[in-house]
Phi, psi and omega in degrees: 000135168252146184228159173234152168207149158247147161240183177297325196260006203210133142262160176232158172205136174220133175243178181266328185229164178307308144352291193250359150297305188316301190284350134320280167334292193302308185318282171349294161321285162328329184247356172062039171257093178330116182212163180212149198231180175224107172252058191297155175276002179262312213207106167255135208197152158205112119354104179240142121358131187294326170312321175284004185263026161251312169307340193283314166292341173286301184298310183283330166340284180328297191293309181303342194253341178267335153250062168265007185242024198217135071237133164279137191273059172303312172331303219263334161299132175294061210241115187249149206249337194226088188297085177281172180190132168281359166315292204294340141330267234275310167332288179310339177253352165288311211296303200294009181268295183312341205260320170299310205285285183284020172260009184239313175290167194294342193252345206314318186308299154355243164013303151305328200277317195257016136214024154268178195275133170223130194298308192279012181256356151304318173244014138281354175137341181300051210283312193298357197265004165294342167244316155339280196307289242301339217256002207241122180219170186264039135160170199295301191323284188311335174290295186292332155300295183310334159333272182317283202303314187295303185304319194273333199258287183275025168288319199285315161318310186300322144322342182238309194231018180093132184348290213254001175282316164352301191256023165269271180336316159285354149254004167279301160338280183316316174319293195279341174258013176259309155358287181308297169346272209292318154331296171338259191310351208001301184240181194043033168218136191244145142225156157211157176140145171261023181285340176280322160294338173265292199293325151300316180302306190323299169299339191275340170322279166305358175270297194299008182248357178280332128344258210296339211269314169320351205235006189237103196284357147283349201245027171293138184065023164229056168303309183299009188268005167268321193287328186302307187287338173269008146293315201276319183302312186275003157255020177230315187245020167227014191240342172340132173265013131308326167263191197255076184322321197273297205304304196299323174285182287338278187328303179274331160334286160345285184315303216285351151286317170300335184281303189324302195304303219265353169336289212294326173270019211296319201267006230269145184277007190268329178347318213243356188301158150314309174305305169312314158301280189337314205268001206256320210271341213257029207226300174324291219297338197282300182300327155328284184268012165278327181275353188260326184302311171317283210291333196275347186262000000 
């Protein structure tokens, strides 16, 4: 807080904190306006000439209206980052049941050989193995990271558009960067692992958060800081040259298309109905098993 007085021999402008003495100063300085201060622990005070108080004011105006909005209070903003929901609970652990039920049965070579992704039986017509493989993974480790990441990324999805569209968009993604995938390679290359669906929710993320940070006028010119940051999540948990790098850059690439795509209805007020979850999370589960329906017959 600032304050102004005249005496006979003095204008004063007295402040409250150490902070806004400092800033005082520092103008005061700048501007080559001749002063003497008390900087106390009761009375922080600066002593101008009487000839300087219509410039002094005019100048500290100038300065208080140009930073009233700075330091921007981001700590304070209401950006919640992470949508829990136990659908994606319950998912994630349908995966890891499937995963028990065909590392146990008699047939798994079978399960495999006819629903992981192999790039030319893909593009020879095998469509269905673009969702297939997402469901399949090589050993309890390879499950539970994907596991921990599908909770985590697509609680953040849940955040923009909801339970159950969420993970419908994240596998129309996963789909379309395995797609890609299997373009890349045509022929000779097999994966399985849902590790390409956790990188598609990372892109759909990022898009919906280059939205919001346009729409926040503290965050002016630093749109590109969400995509930049779900680019670095996919150069710190996606370039291990053990996995499969081209599926997870497809995979967020995607997201990051799909997110795009789906932008003008991300806002829409029926988005958010039940009904629309419902019927969006009863399509996944549909789309899941027809390609599994396909592949075994």
């Amino acid at each position: 807080m600032i304050d102004f007085s005249t005496s006979d021999e003095f204008f004063t402008v007295q402040v409250s904190s150490n902070r806004e003495f400092k800033e005082i100063e520092l103008l005061l300085l700048s501007r080559a306006i001749p002063f003497s201060s008390k900087n106390g622990y009761w009375q922080k005070i600066f002593y101008i000439p009487l000839h300087q108080e219509d410039y002094t004011k005019q100048e500290i105006s100038i300065y208080l209206e140009e930073n009233e909005d700075w330091p921007p209070m981001i700590s304070k903003q209401k950006i919640q980052v992470f949508g829990f929901s136990w659908i994606n609970v319950w998912l994630s652990i349908a995966l890891g049941g499937f995963h028990w039920f065909t590392t146990r049965i008699d047939l798994r070579s079978i399960w495999l050989a006819q629903g992981r992704f192999t790039a030319d039986k893909i593009l020879n017509g095998d469509w269905w193995r673009l969702a297939t493989s997402l469901t399949l993974h090589v050993d309890d480790a390879h499950l539970l990271s994907n596991m921990v990441g599908l909770i985590v990324f697509a609680g953040g999805v849940n955040t923009f558009v909801g339970m159950g569209v969420s993970w419908l968009l994240i596998l129309i993604a996963a789909a379309l960067g395995n797609l890609l995938n299997a373009v890349f390679y045509q022929v000779g290359h097999d994966a399985i692992g849902a590790s390409t669906a956790v990188f598609a929710a990372v892109g759909i993320i990022s898009i919906f958060g280059i939205r919001n940070y346009y729409h926040k006028r503290q965050f002016k010119g630093r749109y590109l800081v969400p995509f930049m940051a779900g680019f670095g999540l996919f150069a710190m948990l996606g370039t291990n040259p053990q996995t499969d790098v081209t599926a997870h850059l497809f995979g967020f690439l995607s997201g990051a298309t799909v997110g795009i795509l789906f932008l003008p209805f991300s806002n829409h007020r029926y988005l958010r109905s039940h009904t629309i979850q419902l019927v969006s999370l009863i399509i996944f589960c549909l789309g899941i098993y027809t390609c599994w329906n396909l592949a075994l017959k």
